[in-house]
mmCIF file as Biopython writes it, N, C-alpha, C and O atoms, coordinates in Angstrom:
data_model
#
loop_
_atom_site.group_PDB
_atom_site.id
_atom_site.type_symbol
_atom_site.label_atom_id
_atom_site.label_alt_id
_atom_site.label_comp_id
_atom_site.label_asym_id
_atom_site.label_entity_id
_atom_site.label_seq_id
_atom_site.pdbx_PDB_ins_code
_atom_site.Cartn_x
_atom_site.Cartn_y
_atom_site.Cartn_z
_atom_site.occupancy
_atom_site.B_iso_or_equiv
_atom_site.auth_seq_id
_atom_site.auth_asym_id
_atom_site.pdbx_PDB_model_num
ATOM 1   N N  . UNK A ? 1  ? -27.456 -35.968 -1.729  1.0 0.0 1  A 1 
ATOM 2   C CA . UNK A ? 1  ? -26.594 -36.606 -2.727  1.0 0.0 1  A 1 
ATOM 3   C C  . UNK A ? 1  ? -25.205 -36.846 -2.137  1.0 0.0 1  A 1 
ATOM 4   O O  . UNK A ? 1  ? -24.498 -35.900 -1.788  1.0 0.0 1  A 1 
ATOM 5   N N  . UNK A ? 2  ? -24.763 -38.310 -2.011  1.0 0.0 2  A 1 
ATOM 6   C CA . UNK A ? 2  ? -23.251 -38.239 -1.256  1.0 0.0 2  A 1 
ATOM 7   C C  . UNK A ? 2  ? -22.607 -38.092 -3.001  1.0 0.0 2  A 1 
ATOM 8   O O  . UNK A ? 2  ? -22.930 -38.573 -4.087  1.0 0.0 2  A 1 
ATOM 9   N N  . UNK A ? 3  ? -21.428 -37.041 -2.447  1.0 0.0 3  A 1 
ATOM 10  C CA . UNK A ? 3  ? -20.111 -36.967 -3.306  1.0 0.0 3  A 1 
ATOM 11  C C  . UNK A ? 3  ? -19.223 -38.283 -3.002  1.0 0.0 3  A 1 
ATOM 12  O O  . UNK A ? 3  ? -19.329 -39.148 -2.133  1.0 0.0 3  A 1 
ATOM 13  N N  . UNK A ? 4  ? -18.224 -38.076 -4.152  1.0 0.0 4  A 1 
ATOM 14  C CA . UNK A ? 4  ? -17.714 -39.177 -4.472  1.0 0.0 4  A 1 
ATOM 15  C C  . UNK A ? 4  ? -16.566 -38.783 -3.752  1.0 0.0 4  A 1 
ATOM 16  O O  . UNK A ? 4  ? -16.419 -37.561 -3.767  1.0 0.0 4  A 1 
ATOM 17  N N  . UNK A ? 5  ? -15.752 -39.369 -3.163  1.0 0.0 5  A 1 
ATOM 18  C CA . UNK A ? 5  ? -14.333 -39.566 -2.097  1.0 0.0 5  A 1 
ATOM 19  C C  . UNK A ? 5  ? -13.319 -39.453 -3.560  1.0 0.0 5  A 1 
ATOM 20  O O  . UNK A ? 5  ? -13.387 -40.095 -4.609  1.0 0.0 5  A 1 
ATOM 21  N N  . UNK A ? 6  ? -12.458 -38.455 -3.167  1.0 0.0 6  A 1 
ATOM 22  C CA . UNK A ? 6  ? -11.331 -38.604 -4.322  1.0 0.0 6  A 1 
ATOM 23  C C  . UNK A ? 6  ? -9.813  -38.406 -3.405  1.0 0.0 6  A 1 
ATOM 24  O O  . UNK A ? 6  ? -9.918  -37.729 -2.382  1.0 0.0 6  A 1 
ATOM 25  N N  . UNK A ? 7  ? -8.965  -38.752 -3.611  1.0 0.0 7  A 1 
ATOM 26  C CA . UNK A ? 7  ? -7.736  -39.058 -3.387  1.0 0.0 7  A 1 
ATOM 27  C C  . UNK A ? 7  ? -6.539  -38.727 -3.899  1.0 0.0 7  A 1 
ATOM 28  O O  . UNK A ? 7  ? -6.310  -38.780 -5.108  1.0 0.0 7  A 1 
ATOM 29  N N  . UNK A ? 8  ? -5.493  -38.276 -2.821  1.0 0.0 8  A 1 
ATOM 30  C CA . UNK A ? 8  ? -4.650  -37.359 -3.334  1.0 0.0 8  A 1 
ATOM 31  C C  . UNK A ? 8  ? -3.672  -36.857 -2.532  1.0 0.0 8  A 1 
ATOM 32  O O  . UNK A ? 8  ? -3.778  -37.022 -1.317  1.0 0.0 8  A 1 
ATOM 33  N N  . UNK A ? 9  ? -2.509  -36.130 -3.098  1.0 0.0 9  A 1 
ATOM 34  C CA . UNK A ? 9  ? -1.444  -35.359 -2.429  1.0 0.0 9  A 1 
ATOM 35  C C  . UNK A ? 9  ? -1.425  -33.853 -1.986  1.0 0.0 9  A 1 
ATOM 36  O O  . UNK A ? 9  ? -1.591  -32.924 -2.777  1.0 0.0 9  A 1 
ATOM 37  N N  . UNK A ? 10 ? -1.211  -33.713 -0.679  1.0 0.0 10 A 1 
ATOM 38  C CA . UNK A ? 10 ? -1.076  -32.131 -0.182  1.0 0.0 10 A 1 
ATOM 39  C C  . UNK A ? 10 ? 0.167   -31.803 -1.280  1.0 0.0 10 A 1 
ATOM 40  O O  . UNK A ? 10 ? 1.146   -32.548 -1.231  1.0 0.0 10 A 1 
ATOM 41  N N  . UNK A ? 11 ? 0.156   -31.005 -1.999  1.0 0.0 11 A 1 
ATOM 42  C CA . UNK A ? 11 ? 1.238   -30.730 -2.908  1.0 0.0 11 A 1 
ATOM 43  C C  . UNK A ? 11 ? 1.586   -29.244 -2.169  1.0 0.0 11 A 1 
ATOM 44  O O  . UNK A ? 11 ? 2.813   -29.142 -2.167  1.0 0.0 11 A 1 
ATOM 45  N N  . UNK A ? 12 ? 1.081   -28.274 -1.656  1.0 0.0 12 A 1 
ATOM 46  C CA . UNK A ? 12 ? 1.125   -27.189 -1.204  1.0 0.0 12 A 1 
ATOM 47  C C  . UNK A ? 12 ? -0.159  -26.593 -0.173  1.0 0.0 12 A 1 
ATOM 48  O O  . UNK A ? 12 ? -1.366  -26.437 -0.354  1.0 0.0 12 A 1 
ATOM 49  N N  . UNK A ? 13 ? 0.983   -26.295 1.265   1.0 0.0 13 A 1 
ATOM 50  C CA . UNK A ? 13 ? -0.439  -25.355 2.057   1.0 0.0 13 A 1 
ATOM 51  C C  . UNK A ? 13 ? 0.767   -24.233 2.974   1.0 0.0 13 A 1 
ATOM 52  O O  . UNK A ? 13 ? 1.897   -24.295 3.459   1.0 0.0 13 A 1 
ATOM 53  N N  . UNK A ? 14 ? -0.066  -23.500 2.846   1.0 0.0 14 A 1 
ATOM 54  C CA . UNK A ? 14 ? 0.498   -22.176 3.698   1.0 0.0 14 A 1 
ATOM 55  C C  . UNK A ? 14 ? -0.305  -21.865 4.624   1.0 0.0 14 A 1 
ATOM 56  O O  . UNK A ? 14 ? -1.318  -21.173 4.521   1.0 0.0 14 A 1 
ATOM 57  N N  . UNK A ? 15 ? 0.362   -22.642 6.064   1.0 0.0 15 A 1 
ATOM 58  C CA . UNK A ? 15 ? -0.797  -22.145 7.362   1.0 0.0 15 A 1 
ATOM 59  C C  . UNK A ? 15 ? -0.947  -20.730 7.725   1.0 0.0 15 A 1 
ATOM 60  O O  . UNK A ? 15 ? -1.954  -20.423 8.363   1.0 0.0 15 A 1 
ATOM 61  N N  . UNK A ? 16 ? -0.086  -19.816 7.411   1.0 0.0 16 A 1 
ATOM 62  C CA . UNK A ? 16 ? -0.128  -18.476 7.449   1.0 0.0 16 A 1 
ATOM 63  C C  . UNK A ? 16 ? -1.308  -18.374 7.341   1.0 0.0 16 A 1 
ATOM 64  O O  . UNK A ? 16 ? -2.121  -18.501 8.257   1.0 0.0 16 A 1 
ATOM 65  N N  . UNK A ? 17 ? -1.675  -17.990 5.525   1.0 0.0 17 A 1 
ATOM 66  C CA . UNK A ? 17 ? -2.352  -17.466 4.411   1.0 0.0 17 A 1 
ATOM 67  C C  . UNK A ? 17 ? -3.716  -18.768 4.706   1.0 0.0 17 A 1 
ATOM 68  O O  . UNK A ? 17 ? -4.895  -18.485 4.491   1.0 0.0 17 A 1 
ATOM 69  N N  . UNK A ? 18 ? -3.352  -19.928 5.130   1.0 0.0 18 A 1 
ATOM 70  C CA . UNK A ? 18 ? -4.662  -20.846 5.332   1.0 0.0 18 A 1 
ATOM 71  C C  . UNK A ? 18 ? -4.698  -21.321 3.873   1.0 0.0 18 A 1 
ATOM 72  O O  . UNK A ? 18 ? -5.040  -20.167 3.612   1.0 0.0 18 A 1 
ATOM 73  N N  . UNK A ? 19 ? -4.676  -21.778 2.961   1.0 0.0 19 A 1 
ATOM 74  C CA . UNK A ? 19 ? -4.897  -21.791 1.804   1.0 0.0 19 A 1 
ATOM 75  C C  . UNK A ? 19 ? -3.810  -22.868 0.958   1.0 0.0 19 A 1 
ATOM 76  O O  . UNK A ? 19 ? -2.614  -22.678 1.179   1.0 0.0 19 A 1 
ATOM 77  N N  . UNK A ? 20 ? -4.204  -24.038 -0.043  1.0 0.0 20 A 1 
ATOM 78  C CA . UNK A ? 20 ? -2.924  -24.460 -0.422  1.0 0.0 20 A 1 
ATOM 79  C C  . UNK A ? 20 ? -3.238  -25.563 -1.881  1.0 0.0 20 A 1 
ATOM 80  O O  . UNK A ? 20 ? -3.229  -24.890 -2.911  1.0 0.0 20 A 1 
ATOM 81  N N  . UNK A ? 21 ? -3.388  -26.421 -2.028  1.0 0.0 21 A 1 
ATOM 82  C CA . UNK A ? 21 ? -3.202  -27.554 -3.537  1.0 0.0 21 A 1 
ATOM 83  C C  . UNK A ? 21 ? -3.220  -28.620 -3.278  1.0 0.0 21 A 1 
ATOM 84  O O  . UNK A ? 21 ? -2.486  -28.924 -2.337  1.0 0.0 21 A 1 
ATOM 85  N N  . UNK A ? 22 ? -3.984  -29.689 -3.897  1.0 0.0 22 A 1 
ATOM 86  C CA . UNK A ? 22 ? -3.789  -31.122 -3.657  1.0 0.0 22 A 1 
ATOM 87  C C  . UNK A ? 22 ? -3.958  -31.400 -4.999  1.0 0.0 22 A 1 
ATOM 88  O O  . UNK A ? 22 ? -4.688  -30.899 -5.854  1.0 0.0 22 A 1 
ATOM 89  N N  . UNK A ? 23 ? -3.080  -32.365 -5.025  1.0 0.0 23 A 1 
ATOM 90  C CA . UNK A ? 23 ? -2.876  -32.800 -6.308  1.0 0.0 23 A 1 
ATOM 91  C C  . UNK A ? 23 ? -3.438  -34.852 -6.372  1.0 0.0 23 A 1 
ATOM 92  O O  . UNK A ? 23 ? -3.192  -35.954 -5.881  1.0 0.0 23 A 1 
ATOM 93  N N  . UNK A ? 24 ? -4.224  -34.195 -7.278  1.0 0.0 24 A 1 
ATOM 94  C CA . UNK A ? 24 ? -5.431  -35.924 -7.085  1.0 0.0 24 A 1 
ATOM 95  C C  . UNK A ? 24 ? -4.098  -37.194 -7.693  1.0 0.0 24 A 1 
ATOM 96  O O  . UNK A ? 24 ? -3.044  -37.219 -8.329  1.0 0.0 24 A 1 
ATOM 97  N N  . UNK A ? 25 ? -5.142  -38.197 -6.900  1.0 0.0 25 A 1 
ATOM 98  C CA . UNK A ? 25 ? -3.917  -39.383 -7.398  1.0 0.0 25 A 1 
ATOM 99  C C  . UNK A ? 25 ? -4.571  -40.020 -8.738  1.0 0.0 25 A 1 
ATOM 100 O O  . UNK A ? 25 ? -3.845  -40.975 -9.012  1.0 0.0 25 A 1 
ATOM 101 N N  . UNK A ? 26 ? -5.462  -39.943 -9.562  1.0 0.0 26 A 1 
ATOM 102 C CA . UNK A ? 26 ? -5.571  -40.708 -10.643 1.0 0.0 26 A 1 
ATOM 103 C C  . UNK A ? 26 ? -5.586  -39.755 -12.143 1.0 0.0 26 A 1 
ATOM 104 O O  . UNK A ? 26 ? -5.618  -40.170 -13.302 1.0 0.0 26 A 1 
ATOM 105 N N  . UNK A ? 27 ? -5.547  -38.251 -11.596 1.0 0.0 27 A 1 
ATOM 106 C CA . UNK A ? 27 ? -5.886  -37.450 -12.986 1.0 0.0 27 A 1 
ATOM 107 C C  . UNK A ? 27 ? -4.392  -36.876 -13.093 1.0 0.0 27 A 1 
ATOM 108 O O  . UNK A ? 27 ? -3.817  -36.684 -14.164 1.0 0.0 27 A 1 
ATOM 109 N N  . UNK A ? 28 ? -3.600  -36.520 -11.244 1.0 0.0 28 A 1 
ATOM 110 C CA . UNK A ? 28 ? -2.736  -35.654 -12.141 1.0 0.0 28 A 1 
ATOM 111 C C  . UNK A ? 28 ? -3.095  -34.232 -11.330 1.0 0.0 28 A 1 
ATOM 112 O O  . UNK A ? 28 ? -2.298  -33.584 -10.652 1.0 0.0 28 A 1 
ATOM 113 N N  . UNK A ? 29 ? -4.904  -33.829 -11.649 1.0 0.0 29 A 1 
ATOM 114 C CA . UNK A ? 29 ? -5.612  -32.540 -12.078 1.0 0.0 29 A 1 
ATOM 115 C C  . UNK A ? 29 ? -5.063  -31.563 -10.455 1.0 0.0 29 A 1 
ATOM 116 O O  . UNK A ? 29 ? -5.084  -32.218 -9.413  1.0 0.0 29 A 1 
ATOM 117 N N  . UNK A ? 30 ? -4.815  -30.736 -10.413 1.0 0.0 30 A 1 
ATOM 118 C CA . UNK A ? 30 ? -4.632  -29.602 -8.851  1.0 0.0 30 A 1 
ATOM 119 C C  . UNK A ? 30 ? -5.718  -29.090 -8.254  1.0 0.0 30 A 1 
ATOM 120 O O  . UNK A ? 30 ? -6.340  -28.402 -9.063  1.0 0.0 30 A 1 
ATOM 121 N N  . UNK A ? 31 ? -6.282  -29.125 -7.068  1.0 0.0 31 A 1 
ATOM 122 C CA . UNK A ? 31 ? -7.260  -28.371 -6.393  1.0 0.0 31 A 1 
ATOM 123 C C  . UNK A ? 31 ? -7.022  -27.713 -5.434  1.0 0.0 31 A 1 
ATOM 124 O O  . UNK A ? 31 ? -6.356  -28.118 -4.481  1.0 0.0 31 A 1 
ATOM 125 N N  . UNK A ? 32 ? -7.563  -26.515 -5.537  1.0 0.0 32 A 1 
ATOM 126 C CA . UNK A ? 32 ? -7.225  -25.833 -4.811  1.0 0.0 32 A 1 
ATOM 127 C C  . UNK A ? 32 ? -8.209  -25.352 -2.923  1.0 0.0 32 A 1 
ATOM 128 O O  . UNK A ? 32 ? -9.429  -25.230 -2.807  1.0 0.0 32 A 1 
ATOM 129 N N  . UNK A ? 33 ? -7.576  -25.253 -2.221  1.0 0.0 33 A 1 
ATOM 130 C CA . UNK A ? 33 ? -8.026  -26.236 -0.715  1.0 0.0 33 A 1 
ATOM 131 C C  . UNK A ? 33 ? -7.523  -24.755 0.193   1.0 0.0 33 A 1 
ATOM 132 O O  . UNK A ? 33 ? -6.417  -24.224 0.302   1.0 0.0 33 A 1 
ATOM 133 N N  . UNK A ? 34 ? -8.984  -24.367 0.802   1.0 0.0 34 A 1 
ATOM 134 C CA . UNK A ? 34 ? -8.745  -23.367 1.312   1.0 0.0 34 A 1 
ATOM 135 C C  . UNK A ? 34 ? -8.705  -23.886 3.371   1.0 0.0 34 A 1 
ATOM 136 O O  . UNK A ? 34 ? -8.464  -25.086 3.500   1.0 0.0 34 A 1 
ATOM 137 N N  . UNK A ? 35 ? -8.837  -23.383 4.279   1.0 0.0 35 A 1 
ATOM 138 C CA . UNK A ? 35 ? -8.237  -23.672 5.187   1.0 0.0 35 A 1 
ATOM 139 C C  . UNK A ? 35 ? -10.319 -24.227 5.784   1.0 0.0 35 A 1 
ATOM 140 O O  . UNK A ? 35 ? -10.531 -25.293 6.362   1.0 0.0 35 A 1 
ATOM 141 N N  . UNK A ? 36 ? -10.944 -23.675 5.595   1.0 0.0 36 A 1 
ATOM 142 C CA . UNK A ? 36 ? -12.420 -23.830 5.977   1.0 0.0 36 A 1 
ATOM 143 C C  . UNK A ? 36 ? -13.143 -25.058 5.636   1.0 0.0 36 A 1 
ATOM 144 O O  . UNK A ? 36 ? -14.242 -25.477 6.000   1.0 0.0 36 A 1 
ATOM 145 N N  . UNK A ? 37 ? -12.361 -25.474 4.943   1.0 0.0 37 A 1 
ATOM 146 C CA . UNK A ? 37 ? -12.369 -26.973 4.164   1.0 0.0 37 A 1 
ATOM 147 C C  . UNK A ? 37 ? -11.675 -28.723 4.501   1.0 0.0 37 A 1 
ATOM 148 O O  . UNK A ? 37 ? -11.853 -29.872 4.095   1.0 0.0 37 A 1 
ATOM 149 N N  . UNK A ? 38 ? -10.720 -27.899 5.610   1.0 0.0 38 A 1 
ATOM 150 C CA . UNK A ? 38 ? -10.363 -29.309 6.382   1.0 0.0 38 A 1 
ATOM 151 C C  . UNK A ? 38 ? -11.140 -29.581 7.505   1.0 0.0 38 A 1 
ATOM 152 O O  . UNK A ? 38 ? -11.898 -28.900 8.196   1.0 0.0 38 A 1 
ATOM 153 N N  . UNK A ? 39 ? -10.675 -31.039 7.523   1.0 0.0 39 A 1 
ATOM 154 C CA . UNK A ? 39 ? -11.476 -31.684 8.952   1.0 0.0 39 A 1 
ATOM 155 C C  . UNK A ? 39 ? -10.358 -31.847 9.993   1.0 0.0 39 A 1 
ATOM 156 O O  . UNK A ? 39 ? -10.433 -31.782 11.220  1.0 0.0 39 A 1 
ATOM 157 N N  . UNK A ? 40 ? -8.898  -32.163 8.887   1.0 0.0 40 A 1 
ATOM 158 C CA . UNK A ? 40 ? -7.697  -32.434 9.822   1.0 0.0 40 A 1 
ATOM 159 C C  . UNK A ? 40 ? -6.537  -31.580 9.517   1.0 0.0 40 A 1 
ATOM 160 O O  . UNK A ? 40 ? -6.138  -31.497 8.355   1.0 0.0 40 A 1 
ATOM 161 N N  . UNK A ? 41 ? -5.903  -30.864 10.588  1.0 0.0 41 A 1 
ATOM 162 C CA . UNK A ? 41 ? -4.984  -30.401 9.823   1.0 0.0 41 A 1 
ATOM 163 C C  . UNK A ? 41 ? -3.609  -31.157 8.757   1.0 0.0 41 A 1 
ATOM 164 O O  . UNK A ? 41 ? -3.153  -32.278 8.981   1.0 0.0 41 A 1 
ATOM 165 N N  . UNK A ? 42 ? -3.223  -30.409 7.822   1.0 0.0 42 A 1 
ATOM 166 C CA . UNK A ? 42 ? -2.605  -30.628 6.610   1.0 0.0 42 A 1 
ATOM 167 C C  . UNK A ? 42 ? -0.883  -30.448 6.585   1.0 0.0 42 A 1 
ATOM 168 O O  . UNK A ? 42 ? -0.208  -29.519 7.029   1.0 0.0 42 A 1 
ATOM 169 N N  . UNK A ? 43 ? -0.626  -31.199 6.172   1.0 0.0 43 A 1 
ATOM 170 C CA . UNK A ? 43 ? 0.998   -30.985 5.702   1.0 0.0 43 A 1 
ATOM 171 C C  . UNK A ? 43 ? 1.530   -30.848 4.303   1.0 0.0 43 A 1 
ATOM 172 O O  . UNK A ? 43 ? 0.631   -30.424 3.577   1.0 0.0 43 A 1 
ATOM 173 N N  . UNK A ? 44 ? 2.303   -30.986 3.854   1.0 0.0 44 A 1 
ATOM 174 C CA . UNK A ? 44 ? 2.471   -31.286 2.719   1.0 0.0 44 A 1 
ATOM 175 C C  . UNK A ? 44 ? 3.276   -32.168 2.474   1.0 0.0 44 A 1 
ATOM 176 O O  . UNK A ? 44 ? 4.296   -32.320 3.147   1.0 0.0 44 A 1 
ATOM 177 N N  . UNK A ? 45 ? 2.929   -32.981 1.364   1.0 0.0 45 A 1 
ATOM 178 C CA . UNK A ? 45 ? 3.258   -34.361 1.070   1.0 0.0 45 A 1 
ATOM 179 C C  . UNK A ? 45 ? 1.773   -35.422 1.790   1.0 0.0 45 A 1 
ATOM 180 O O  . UNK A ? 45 ? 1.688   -36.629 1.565   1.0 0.0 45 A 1 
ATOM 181 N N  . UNK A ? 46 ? 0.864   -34.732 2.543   1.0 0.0 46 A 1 
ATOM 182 C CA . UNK A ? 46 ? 0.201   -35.844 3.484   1.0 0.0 46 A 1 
ATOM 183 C C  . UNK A ? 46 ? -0.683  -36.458 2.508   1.0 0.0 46 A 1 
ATOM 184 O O  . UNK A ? 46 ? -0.744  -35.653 1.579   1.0 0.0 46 A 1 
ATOM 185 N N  . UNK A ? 47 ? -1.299  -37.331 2.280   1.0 0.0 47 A 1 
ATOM 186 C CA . UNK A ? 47 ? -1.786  -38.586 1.726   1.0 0.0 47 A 1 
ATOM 187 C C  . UNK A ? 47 ? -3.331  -38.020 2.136   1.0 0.0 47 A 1 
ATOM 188 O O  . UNK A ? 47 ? -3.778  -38.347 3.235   1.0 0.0 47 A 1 
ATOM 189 N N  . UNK A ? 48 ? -4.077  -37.230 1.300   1.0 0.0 48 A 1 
ATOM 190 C CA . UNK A ? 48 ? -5.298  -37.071 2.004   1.0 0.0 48 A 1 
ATOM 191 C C  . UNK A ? 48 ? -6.555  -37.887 1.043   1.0 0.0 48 A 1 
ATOM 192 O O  . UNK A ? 48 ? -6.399  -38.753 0.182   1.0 0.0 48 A 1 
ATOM 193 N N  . UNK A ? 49 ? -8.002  -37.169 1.617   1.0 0.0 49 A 1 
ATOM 194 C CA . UNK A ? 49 ? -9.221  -38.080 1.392   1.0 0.0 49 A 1 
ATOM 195 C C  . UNK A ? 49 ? -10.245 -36.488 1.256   1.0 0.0 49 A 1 
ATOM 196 O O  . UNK A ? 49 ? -10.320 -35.609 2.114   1.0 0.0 49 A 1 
ATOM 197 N N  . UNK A ? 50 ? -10.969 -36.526 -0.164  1.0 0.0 50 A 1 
ATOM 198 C CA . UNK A ? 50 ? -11.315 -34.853 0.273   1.0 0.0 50 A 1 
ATOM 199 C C  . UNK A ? 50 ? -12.886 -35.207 -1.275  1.0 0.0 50 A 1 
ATOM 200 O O  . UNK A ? 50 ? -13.044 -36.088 -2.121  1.0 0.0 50 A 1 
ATOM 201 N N  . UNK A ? 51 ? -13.538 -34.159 -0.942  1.0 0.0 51 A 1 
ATOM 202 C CA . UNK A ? 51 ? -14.954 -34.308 -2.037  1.0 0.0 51 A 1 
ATOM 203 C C  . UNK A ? 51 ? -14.261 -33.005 -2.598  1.0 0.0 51 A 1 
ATOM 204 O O  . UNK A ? 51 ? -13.308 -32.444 -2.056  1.0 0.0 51 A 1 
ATOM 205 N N  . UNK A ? 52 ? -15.042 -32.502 -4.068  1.0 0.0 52 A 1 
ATOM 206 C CA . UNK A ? 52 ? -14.988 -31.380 -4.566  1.0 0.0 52 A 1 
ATOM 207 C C  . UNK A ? 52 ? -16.515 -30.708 -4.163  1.0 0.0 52 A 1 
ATOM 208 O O  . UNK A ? 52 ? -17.547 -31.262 -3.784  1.0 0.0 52 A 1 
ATOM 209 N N  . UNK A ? 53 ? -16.144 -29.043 -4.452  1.0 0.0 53 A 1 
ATOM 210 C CA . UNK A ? 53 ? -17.719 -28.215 -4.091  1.0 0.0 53 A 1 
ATOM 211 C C  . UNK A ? 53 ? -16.885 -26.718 -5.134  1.0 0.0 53 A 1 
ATOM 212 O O  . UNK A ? 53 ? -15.735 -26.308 -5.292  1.0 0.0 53 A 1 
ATOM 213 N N  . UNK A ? 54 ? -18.070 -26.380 -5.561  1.0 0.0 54 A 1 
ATOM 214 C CA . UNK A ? 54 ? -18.024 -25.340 -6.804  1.0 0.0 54 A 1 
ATOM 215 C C  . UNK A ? 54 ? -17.670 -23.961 -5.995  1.0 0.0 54 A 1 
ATOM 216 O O  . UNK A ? 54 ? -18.625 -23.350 -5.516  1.0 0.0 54 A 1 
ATOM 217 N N  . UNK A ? 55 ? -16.780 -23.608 -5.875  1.0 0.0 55 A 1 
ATOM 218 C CA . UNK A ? 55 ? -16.633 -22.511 -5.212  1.0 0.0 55 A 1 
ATOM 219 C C  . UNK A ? 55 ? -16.371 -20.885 -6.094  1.0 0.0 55 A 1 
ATOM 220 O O  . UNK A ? 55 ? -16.483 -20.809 -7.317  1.0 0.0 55 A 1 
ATOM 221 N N  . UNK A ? 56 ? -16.133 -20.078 -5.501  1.0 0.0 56 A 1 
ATOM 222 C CA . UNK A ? 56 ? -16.406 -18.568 -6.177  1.0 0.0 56 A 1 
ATOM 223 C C  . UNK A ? 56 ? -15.612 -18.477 -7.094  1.0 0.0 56 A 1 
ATOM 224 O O  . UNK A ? 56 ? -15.951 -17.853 -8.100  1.0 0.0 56 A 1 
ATOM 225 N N  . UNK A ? 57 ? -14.081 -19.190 -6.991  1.0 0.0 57 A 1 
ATOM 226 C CA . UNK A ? 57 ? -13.150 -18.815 -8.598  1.0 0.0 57 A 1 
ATOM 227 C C  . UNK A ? 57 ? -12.790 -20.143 -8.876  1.0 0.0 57 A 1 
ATOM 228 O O  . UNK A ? 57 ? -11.653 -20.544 -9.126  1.0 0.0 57 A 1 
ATOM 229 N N  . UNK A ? 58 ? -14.238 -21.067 -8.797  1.0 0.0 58 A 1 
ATOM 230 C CA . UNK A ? 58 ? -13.485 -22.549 -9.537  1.0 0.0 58 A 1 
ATOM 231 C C  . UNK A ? 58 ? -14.169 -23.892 -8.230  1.0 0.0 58 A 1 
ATOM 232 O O  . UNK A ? 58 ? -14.944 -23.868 -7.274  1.0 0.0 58 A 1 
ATOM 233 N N  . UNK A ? 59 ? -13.322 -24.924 -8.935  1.0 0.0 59 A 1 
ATOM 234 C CA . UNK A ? 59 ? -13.638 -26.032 -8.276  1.0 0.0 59 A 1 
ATOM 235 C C  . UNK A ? 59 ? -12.667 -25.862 -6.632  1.0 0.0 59 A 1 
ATOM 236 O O  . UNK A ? 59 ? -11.466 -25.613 -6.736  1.0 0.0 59 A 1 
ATOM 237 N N  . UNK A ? 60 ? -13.309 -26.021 -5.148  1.0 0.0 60 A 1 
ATOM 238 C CA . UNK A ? 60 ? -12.080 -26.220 -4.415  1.0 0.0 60 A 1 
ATOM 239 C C  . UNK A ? 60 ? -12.683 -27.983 -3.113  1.0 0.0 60 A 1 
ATOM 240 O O  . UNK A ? 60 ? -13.789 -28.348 -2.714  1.0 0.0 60 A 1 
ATOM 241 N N  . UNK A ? 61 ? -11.348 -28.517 -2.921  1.0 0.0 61 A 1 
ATOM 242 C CA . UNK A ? 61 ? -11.746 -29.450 -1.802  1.0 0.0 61 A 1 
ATOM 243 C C  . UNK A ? 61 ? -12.376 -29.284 -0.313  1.0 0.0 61 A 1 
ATOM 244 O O  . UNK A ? 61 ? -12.119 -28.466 0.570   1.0 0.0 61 A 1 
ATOM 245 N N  . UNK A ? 62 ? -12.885 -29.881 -0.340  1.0 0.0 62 A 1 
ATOM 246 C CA . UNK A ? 62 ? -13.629 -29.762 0.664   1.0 0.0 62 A 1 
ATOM 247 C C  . UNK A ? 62 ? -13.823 -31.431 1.650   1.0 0.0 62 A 1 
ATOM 248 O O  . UNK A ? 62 ? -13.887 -32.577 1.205   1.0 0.0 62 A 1 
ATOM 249 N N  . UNK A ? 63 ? -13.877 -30.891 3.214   1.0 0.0 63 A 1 
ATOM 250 C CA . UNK A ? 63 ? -13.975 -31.891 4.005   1.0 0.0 63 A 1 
ATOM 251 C C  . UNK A ? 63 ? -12.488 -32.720 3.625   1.0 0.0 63 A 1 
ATOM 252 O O  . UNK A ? 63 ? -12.488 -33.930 3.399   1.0 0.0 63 A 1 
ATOM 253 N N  . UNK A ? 64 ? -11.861 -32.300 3.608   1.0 0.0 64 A 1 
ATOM 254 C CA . UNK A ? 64 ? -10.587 -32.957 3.593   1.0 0.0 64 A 1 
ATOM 255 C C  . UNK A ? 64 ? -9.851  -33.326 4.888   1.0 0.0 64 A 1 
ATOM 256 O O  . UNK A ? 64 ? -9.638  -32.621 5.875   1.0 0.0 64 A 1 
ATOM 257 N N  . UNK A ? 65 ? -9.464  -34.794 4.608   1.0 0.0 65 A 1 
ATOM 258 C CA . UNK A ? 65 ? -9.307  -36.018 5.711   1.0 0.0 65 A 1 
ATOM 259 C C  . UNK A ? 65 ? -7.539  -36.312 5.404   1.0 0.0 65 A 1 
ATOM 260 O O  . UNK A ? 65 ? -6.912  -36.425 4.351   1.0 0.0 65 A 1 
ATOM 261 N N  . UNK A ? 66 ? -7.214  -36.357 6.530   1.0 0.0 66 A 1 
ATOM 262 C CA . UNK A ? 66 ? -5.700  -37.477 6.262   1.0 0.0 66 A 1 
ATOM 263 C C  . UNK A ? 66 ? -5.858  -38.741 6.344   1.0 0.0 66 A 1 
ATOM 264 O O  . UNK A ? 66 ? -6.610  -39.277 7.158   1.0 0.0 66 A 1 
ATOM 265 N N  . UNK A ? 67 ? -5.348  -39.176 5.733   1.0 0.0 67 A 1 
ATOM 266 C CA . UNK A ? 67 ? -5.257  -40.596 5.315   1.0 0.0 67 A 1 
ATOM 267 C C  . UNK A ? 67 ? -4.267  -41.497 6.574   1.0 0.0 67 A 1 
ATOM 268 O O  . UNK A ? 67 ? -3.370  -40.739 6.943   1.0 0.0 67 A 1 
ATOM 269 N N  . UNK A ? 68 ? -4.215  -42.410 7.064   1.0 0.0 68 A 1 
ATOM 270 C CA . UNK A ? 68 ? -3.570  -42.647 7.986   1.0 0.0 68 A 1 
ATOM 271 C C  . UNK A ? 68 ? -2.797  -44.135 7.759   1.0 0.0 68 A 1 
ATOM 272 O O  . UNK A ? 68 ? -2.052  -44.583 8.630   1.0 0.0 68 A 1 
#
């Protein structure tokens, strides 16, 4: 089953801790984006490209892409 491509803002990541927030561009809604889940590394503010997957405390992104 391909997932659907959703789109959005690094709103928060902490390379420390690995772990951080993207905030989608059409809902608004926050996801939360753990470090095992990128393809590229992340900034904040970066313009990314990411699927959702049901994870242990909730929805988190996954395969997350920068946008270029």
């Amino acid at each position: 089953m391909q997932q659907q491509k959703i789109t959005g803002t690094v709103k928060f990541f902490n390379e420390g801790k690995g772990f951080g927030f993207i905030k989608h561009d059409d809902s608004g809604q926050e996801t939360f984006v753990h470090v095992s889940g990128l393809k590229d590394q992340v900034r904040e503010n970066d313009r990314v490209e990411f699927e959702m997957e049901q994870g242990k405390k909730g929805m988190n992104a996954v395969n997350v892409r920068v946008l270029r």
